[in-house]
FIKOLZA-1660 file (N, C-alpha, C; in steps of 0.1 Angstrom, whole numbers, plus 5000, padded with zeros to 4 digits):
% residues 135
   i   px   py   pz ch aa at
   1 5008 4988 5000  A  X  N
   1 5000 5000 5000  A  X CA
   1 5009 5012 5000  A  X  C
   2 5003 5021 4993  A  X  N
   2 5017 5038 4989  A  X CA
   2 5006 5044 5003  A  X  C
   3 5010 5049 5008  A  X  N
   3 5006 5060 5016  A  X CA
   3 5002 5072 5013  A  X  C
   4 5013 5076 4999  A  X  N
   4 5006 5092 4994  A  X CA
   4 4993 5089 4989  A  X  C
   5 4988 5076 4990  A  X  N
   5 4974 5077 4986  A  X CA
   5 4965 5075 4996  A  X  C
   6 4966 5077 5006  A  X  N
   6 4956 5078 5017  A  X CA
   6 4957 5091 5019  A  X  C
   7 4938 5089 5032  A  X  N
   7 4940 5105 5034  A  X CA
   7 4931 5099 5048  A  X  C
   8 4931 5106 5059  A  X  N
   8 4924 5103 5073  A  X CA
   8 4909 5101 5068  A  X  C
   9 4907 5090 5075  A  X  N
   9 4893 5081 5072  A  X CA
   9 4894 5072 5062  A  X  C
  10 4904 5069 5054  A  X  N
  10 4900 5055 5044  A  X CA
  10 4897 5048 5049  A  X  C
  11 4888 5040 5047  A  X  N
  11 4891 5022 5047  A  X CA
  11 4901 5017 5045  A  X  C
  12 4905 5008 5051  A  X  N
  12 4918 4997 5048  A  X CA
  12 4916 4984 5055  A  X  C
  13 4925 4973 5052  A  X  N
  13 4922 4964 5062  A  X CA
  13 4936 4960 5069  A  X  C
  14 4941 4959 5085  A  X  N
  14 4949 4957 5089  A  X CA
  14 4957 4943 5088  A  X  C
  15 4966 4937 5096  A  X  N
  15 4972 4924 5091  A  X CA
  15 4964 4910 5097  A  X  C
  16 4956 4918 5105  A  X  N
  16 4941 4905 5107  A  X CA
  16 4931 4903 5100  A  X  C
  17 4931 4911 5088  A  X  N
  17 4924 4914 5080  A  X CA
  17 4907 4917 5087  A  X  C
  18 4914 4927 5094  A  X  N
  18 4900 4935 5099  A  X CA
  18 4898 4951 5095  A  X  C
  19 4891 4957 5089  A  X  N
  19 4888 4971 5085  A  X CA
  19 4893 4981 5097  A  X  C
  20 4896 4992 5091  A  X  N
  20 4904 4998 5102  A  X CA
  20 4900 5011 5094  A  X  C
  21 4894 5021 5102  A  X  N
  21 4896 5034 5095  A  X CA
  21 4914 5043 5099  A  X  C
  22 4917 5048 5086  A  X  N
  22 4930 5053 5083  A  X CA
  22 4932 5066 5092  A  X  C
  23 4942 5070 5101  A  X  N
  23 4943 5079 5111  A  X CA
  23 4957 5080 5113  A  X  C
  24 4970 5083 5105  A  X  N
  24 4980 5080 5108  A  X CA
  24 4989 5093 5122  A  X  C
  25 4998 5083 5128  A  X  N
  25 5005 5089 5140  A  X CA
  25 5017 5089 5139  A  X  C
  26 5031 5099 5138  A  X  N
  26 5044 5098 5133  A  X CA
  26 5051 5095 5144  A  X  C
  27 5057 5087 5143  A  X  N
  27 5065 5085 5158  A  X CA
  27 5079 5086 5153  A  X  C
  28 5085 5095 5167  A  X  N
  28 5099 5101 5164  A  X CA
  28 5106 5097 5179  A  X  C
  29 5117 5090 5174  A  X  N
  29 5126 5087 5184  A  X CA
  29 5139 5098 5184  A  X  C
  30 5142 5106 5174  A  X  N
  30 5150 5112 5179  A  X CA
  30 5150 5123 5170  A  X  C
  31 5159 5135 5170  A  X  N
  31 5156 5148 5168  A  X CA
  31 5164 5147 5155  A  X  C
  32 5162 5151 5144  A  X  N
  32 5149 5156 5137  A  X CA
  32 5142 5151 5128  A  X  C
  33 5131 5149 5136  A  X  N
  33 5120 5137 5130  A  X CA
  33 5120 5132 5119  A  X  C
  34 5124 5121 5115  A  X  N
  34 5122 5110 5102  A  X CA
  34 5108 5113 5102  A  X  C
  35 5104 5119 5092  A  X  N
  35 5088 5114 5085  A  X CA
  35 5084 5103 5072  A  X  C
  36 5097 5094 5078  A  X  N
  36 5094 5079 5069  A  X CA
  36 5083 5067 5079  A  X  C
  37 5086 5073 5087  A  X  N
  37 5077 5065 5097  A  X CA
  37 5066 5066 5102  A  X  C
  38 5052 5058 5094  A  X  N
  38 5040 5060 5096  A  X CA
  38 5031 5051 5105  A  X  C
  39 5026 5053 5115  A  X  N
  39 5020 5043 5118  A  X CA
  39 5002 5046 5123  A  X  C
  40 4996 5035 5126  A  X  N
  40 4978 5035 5127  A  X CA
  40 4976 5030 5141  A  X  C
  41 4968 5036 5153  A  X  N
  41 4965 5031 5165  A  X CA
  41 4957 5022 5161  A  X  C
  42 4951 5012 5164  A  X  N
  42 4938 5002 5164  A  X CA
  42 4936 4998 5181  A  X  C
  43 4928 5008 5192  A  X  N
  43 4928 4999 5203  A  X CA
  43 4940 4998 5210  A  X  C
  44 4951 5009 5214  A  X  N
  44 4963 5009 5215  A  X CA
  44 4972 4998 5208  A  X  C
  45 4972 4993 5199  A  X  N
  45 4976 4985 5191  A  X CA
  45 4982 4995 5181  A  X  C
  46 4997 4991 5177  A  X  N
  46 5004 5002 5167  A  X CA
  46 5004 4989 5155  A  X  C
  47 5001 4996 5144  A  X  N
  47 5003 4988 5133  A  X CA
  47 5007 4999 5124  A  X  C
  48 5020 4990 5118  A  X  N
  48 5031 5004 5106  A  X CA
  48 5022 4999 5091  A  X  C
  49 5025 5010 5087  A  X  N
  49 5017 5017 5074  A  X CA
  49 5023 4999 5064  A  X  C
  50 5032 4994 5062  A  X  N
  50 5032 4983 5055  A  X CA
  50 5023 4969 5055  A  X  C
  51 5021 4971 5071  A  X  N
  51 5011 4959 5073  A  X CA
  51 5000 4964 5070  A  X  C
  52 4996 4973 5064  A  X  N
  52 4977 4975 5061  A  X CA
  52 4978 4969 5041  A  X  C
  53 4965 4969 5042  A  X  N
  53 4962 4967 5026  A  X CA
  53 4947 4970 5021  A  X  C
  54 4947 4972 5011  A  X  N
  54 4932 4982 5005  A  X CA
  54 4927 4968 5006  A  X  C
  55 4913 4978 5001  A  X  N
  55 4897 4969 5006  A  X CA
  55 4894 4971 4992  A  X  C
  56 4892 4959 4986  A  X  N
  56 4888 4955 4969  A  X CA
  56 4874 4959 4966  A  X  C
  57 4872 4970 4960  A  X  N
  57 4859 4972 4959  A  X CA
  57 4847 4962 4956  A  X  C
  58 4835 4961 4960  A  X  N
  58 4826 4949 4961  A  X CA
  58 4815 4955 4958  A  X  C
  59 4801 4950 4952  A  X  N
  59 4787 4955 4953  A  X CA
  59 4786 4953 4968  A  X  C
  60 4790 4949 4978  A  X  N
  60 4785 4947 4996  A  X CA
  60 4794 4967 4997  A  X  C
  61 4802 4969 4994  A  X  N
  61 4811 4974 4996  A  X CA
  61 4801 4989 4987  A  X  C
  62 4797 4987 4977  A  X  N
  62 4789 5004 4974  A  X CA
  62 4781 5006 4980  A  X  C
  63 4777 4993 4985  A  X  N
  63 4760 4998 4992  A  X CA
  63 4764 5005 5005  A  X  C
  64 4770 4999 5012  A  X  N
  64 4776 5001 5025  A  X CA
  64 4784 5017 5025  A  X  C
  65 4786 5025 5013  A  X  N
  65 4792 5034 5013  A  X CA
  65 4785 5047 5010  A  X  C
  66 4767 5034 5004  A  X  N
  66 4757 5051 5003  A  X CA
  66 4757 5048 4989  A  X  C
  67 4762 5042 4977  A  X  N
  67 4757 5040 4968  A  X CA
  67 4744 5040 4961  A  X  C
  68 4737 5042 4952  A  X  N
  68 4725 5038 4949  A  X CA
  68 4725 5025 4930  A  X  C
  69 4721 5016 4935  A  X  N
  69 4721 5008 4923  A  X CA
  69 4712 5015 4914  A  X  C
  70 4717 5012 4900  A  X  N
  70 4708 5017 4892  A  X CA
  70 4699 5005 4879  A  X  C
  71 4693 5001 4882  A  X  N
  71 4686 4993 4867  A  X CA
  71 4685 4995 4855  A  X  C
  72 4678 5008 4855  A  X  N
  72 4675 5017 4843  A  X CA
  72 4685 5020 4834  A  X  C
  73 4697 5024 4836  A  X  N
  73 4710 5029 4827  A  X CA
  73 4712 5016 4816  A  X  C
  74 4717 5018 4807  A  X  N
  74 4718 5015 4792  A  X CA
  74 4725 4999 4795  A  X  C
  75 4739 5005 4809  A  X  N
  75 4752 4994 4809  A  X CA
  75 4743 4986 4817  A  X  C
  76 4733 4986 4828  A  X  N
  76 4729 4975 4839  A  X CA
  76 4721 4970 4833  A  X  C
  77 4728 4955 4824  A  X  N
  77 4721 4945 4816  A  X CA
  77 4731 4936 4817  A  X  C
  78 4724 4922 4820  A  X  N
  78 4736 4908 4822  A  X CA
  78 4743 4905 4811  A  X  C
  79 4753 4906 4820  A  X  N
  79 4768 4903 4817  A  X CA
  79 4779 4915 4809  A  X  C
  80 4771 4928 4812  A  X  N
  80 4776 4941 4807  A  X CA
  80 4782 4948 4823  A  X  C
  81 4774 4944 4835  A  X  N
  81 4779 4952 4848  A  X CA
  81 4767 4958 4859  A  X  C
  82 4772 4967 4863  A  X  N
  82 4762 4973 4872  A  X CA
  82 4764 4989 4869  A  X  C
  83 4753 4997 4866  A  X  N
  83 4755 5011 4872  A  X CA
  83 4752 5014 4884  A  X  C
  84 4759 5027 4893  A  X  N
  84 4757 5030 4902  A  X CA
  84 4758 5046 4906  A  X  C
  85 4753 5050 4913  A  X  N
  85 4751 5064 4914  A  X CA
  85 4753 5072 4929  A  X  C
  86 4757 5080 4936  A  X  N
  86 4762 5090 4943  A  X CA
  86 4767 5104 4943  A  X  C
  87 4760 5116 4949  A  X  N
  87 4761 5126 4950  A  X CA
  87 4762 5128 4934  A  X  C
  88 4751 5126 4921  A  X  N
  88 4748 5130 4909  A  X CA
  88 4762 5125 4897  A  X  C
  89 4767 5120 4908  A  X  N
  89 4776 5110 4902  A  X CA
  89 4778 5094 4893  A  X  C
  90 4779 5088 4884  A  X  N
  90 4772 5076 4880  A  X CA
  90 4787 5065 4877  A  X  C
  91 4782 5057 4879  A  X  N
  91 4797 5047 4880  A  X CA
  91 4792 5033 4874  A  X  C
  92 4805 5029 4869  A  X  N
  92 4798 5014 4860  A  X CA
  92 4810 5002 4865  A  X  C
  93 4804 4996 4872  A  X  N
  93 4813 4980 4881  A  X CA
  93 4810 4972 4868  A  X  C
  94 4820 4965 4858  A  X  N
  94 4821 4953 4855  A  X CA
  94 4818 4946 4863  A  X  C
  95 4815 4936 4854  A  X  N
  95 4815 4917 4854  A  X CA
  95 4823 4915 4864  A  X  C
  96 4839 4921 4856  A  X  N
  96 4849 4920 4861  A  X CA
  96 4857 4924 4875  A  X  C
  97 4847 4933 4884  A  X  N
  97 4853 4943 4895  A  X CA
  97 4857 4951 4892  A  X  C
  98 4857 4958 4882  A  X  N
  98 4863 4972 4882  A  X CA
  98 4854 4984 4882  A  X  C
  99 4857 4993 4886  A  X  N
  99 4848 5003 4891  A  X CA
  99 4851 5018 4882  A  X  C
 100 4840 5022 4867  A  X  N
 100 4845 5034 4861  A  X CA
 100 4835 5044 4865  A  X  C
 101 4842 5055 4866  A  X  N
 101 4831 5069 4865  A  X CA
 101 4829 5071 4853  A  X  C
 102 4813 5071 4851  A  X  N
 102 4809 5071 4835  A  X CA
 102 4806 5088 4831  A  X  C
 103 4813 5088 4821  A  X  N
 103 4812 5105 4814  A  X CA
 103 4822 5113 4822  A  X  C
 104 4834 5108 4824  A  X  N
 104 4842 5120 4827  A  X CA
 104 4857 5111 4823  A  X  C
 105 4863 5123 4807  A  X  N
 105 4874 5119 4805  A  X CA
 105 4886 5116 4814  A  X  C
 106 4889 5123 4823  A  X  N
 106 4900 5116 4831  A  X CA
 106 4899 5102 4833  A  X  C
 107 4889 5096 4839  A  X  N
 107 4890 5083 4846  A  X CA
 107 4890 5071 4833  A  X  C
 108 4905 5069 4831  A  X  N
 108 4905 5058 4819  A  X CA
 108 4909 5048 4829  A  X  C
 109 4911 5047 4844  A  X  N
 109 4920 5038 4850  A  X CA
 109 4913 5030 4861  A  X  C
 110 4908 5022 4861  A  X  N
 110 4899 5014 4869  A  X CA
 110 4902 5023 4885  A  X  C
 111 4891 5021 4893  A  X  N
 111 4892 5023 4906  A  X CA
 111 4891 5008 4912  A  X  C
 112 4902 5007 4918  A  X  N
 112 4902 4993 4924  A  X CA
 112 4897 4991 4939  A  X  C
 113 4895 5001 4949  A  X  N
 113 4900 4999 4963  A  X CA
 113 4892 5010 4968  A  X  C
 114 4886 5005 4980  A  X  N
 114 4876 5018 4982  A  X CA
 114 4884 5033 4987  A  X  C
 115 4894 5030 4991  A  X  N
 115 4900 5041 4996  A  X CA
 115 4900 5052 4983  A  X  C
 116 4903 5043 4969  A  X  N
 116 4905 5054 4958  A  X CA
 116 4892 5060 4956  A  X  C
 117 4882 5054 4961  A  X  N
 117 4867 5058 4954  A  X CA
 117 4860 5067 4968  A  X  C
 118 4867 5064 4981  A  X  N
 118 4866 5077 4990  A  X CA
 118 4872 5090 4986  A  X  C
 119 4888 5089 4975  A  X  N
 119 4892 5106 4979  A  X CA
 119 4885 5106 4964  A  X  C
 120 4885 5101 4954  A  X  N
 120 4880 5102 4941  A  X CA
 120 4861 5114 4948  A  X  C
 121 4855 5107 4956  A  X  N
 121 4842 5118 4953  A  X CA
 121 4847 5126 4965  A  X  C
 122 4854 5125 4977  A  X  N
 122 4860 5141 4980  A  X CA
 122 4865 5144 4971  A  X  C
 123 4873 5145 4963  A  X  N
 123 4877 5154 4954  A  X CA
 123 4870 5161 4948  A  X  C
 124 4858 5154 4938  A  X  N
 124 4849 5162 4934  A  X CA
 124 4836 5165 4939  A  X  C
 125 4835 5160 4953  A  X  N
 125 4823 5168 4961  A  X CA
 125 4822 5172 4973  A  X  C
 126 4837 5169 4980  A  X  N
 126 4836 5174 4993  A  X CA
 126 4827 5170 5003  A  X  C
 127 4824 5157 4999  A  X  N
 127 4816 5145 5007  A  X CA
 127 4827 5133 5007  A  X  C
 128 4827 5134 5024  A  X  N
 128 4832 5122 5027  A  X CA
 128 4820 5110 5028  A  X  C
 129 4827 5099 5019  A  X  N
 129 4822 5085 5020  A  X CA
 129 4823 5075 5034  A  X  C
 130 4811 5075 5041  A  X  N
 130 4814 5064 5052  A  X CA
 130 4803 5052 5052  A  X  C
 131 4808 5043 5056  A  X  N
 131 4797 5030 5061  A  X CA
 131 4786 5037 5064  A  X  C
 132 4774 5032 5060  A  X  N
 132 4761 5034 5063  A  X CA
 132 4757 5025 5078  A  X  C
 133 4756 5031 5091  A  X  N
 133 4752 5025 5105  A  X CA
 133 4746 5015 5100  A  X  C
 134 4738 5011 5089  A  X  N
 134 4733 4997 5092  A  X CA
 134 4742 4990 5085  A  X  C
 135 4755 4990 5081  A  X  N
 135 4765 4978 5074  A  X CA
 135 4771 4968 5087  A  X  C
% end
């Protein structure tokens, strides 16, 4: 996992492969602070930034994030994918897992991991994506 791709609050999963929201803490043993050293509390539990790993985006995994499925769109037909929609936003999950924002040139490059598809709509909405209380 790169770190410059997190931001406080992703999702991730730690090395028990349990979900962990992203909160990093620098620890400095001596003067002047190495900021190569990242690490995550879980429950006074330190776990370093190598032992985490992203969370594979899933249909369990949109819903739980606030998603809304869509039927109606052209691509939600078997064996073409799923559309999906947020904050006026629309996204197309292959067959395959892969997760595209539909109608906006930049995104030629799958979103694989929910942490990319949390800063992906902060970026363009300034809505942070969290679990829905009933997941």
């Amino acid at each position: 996992m790169i770190f410059k791709d997190l931001r406080f609050g992703n999702y991730i999963i730690d090395a028990n492969n349990e979900m962990v929201e992203y909160s990093p803490s620098i620890i400095c043993s001596d003067e002047p602070c190495d900021i190569g050293t990242y690490f995550l509390y879980k429950q006074d539990e330190q776990l370093h930034i190598a032992n985490l790993n992203p969370i594979v985006i899933t249909e369990e995994w949109l819903l739980g994030l606030g998603l809304k499925k869509e039927s109606t769109h052209p691509w939600a037909q078997p064996g073409c994918g799923s559309a999906w929609e947020i904050e006026g936003h629309k996204f197309m999950l292959t067959t395959q897992g892969q997760l595209f924002l539909i109608n906006y040139k930049a995104n030629k490059k799958p979103i694989e991991y929910v942490h990319q598809l949390q800063n992906l709509l902060y970026d363009l909405t300034g809505v942070e994506l969290m679990l829905s209380e009933n997941t």
